[in-house]
C-alpha positions in Angstrom: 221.4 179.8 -100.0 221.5 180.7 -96.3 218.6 182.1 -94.9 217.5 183.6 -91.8 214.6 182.9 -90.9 213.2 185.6 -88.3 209.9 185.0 -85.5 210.5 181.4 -85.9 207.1 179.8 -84.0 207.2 175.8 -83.6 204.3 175.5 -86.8 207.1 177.7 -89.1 209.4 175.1 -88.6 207.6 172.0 -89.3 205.6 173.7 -92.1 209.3 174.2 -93.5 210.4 170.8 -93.3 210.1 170.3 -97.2 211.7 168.9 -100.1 212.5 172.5 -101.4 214.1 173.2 -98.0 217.0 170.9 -98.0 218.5 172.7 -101.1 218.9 175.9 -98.6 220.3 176.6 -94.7 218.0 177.9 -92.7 218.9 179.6 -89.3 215.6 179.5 -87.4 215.2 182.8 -85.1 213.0 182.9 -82.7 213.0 187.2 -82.1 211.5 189.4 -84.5 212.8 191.3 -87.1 214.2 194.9 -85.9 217.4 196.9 -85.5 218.6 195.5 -82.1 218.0 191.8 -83.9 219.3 192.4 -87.9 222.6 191.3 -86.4 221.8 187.8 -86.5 221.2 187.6 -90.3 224.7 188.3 -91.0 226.7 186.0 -93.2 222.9 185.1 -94.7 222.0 185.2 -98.0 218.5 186.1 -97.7 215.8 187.0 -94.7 212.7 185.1 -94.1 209.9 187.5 -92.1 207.1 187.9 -90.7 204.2 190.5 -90.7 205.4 191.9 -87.5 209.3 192.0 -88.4 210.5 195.6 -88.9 212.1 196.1 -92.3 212.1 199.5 -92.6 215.3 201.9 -93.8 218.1 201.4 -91.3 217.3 197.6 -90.4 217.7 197.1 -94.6 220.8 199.2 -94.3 222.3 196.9 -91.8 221.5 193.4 -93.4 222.9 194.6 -96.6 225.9 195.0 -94.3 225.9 191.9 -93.7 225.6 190.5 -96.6 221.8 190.2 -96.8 220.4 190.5 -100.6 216.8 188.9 -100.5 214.1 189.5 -98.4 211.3 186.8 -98.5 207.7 187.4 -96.3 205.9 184.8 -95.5 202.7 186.2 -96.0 200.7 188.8 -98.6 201.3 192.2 -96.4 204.4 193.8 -97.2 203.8 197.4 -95.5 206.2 196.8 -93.1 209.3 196.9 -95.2 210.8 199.9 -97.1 210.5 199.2 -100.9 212.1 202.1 -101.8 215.2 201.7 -99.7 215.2 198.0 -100.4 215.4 199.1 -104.7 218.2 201.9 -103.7 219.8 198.8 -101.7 219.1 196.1 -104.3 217.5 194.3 -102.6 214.9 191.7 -104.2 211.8 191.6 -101.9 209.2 188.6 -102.6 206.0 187.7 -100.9 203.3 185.3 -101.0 200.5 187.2 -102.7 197.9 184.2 -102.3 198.5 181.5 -99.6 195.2 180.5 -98.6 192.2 182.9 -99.0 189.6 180.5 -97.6 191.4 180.0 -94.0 190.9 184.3 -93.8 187.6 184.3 -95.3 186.4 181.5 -93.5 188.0 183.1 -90.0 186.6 186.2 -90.5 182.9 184.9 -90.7 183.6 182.9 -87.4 184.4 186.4 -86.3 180.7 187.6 -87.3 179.1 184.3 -86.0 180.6 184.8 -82.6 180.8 187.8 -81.4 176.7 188.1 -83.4 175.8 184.9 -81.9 178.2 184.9 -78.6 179.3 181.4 -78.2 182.5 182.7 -76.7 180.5 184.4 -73.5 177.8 181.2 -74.0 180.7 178.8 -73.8 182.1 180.7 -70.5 179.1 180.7 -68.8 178.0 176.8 -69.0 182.1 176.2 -68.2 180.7 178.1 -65.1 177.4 176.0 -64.4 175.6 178.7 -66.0 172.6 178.1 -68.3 171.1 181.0 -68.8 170.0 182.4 -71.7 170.0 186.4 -70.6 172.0 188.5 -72.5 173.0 186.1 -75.4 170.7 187.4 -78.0 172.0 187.8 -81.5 170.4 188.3 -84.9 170.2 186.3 -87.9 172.6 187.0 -90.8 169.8 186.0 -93.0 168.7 189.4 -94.8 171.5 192.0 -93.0 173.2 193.9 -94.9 177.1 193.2 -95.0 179.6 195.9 -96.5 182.9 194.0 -97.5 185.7 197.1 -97.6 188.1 195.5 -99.6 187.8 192.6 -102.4 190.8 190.8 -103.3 190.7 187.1 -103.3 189.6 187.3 -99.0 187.1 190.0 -99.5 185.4 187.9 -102.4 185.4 184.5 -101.0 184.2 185.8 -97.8 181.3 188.3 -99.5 180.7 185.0 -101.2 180.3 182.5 -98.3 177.9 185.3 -96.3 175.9 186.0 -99.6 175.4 182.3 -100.6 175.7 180.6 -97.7 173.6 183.1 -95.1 171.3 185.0 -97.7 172.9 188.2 -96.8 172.7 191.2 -98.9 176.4 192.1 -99.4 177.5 195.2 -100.6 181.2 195.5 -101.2 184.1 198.7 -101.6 187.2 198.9 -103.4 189.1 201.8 -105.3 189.6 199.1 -107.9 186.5 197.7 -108.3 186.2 193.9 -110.1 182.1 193.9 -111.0 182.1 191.0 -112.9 183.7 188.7 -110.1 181.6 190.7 -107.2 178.7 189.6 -109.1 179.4 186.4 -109.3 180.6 186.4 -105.5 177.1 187.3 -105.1 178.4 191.3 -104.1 177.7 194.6 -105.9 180.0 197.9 -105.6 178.6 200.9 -104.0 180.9 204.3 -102.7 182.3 204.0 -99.3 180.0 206.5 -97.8 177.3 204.1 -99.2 178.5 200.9 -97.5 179.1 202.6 -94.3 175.6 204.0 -94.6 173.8 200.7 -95.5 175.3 197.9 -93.9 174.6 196.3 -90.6 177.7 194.4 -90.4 181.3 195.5 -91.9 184.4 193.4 -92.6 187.4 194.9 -93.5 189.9 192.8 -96.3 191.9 196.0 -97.2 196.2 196.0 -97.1 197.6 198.9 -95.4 198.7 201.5 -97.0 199.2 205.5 -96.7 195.3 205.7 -98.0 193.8 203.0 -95.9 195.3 203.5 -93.1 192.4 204.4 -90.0 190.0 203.8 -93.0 188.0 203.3 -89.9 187.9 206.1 -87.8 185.7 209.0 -86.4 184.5 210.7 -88.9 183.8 207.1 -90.6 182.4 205.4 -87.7 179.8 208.5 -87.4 178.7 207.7 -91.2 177.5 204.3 -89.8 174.3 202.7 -88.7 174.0 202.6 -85.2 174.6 199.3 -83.6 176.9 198.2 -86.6 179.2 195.5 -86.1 183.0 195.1 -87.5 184.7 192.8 -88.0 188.9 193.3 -88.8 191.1 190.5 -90.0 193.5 192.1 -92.2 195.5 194.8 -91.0 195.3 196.0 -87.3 196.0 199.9 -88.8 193.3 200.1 -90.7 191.2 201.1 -87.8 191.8 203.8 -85.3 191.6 201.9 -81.7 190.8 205.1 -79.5 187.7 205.8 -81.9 186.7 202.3 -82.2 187.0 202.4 -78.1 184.5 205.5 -78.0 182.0 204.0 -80.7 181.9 201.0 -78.4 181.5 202.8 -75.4 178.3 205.0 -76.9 176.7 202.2 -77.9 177.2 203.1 -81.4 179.2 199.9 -82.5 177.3 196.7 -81.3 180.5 194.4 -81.1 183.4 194.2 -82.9 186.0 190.9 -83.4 189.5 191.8 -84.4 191.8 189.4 -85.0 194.7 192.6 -85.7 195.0 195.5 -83.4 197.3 198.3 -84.7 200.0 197.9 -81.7 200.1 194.2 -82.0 204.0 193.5 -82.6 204.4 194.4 -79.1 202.0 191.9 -78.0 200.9 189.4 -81.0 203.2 185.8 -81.2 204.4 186.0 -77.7 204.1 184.0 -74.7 203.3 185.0 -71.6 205.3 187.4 -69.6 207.2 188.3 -73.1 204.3 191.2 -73.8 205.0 194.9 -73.6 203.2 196.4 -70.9 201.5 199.4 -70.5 199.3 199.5 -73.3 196.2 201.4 -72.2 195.0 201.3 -75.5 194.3 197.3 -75.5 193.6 197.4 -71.9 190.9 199.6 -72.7 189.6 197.7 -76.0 189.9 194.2 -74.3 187.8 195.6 -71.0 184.8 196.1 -73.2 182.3 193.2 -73.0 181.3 193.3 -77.0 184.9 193.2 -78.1 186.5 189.5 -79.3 190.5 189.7 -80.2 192.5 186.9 -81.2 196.0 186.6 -82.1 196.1 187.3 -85.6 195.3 183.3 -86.9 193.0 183.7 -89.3 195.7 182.1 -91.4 196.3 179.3 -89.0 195.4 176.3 -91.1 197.3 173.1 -92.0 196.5 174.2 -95.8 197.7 177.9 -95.5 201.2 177.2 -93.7 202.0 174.4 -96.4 200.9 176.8 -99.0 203.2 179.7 -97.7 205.8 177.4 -97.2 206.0 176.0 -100.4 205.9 179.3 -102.2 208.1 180.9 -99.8 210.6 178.1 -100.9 209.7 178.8 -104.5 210.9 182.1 -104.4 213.9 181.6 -102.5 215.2 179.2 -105.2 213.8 181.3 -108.1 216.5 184.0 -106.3 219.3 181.5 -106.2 219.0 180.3 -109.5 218.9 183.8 -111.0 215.4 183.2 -112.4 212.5 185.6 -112.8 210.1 185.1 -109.3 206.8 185.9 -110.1 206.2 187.1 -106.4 208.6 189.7 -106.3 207.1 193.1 -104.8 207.6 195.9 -107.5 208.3 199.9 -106.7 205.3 202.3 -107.2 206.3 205.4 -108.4 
């Protein structure tokens, strides 16, 4: 099967050197996904994307042209392809539901530690010759409240790591709620006007979808204790930036670490001097002192990128050999 394999990074293709991959041909792309790029996939059997390729309608239109008739994603999002026009297309679209929860979970608490505990402003200040201790104060994790908004397998292991590993009272949200693994996470459900009520810290582990979408956004930011912290490390559009920007500026949101940001394909995976400019909307989030973003890595381990690899693999050959792939992404009515 030839595959094109679109916002190729230099871990992608190493991660990808496999015993799997030498039964396909891979074109490695560097440029994302989009309308001006689909071009490139033609005379492929399948594309390989990323969370920030652009799959929508007319992009599936034109690798179907070309002879596209698989998409695969590298990764558990799929909101940013068209299922519907991929079905009307027939077009197979797989992901990896499940590559590595931990490296997420385990990110996302960093998130809490640092931007709680500031070793990223501590760090810059000894780099500095500075050793003072003025402005670094945090609070202990130890007996906070922490509201996990969303519990799939992230949201669980990470409600789990601050519940048995900090002491942390964590109270979690989900339409589809999963009590007996919560409770054994150490977690109980409560409503989302609860959560937002009660907790001192929030982490979001939602996908993004027409109903989450700005989950986080005025009106829920005002339902909030003051001085909450967020932290984000699923989906940059579940939270509404400009609001975010004037909790922050109140006072009313402590700090917040985001590892997503709702624009980010115009910035996210690029080098230097390759960024869009003229965002106001970053420029304004990444001039507040409380506010940590990084580059959507949470994923970044040696363990997640084998793991996506390999299944990524698994359902390309599932597709070639005409078998049933368990990862295939079904139409919701």
């Amino acid at each position: 099967m030839k595959v094109a394999f679109f916002s190729t990074k230099e871990y992608d293709t190493t991660s990808f050197t496999h015993p799997l991959a030498e039964t396909h041909t891979i074109t490695y792309i560097p440029e994302q996904l989009s309308l001006a790029t689909a071009h490139l996939a033609h005379g492929h059997d399948a594309v390989c994307i990323f969370v920030n390729d652009k799959c929508d309608s007319d992009v599936l239109a034109m690798l179907q042209c070309g002879g596209v008739k698989h998409v695969t994603l590298r990764c558990a999002g799929f909101n940013n392809v068209d299922l519907d026009k991929a079905h009307e297309l027939g077009m197979k679209v797989a992901r990896v539901p499940a590559y590595s929860p931990e490296s997420v979970a385990e990110f996302a608490v960093g998130h809490i530690l640092t931007i709680n505990r500031k070793y990223h402003k501590a760090h810059q200040r000894v780099a500095g010759g500075d050793f003072q201790l003025s402005g670094l104060v945090g609070f202990n994790l130890h007996g906070k409240t922490v509201g996990i908004i969303g519990t799939g397998k992230i949201g669980m292991i990470t409600g789990k790591i601050l519940a048995m590993g900090f002491n942390s009272r964590v109270i979690a949200y989900d339409p589809y709620p999963n009590p007996a693994a919560a409770a054994a996470h150490g977690m109980t459900y409560t409503s989302l006007p609860d959560l937002l009520a009660q907790a001192d810290i929030l982490s979001l582990h939602c996908p993004l979808t027409p109903q989450t979408k700005h989950i986080i956004n005025a009106n829920t930011l005002a339902q909030t204790k003051p001085g909450v912290v967020i932290v984000n490390t699923s989906r940059g559009g579940l939270i509404d930036t400009a609001a975010l920007c004037d909790a922050l500026e109140s006072g009313h949101v402590r700090a917040v670490g985001l590892d997503v940001y709702e624009n980010e394909e115009h910035h996210f995976f690029r080098e230097v001097g390759e960024c869009y400019g003229g965002d106001e909307l970053l420029a304004r989030l990444l001039s507040h002192p409380n506010v940590l973003l990084t580059g959507h890595q949470a994923f970044l381990t040696e363990e997640a990128l084998e793991n996506i690899a390999s299944t990524t693999l698994g359902n390309l050959h599932a597709f070639e050999r005409g078998e049933e792939c368990p990862n295939v992404v079904a139409v919701t009515a």
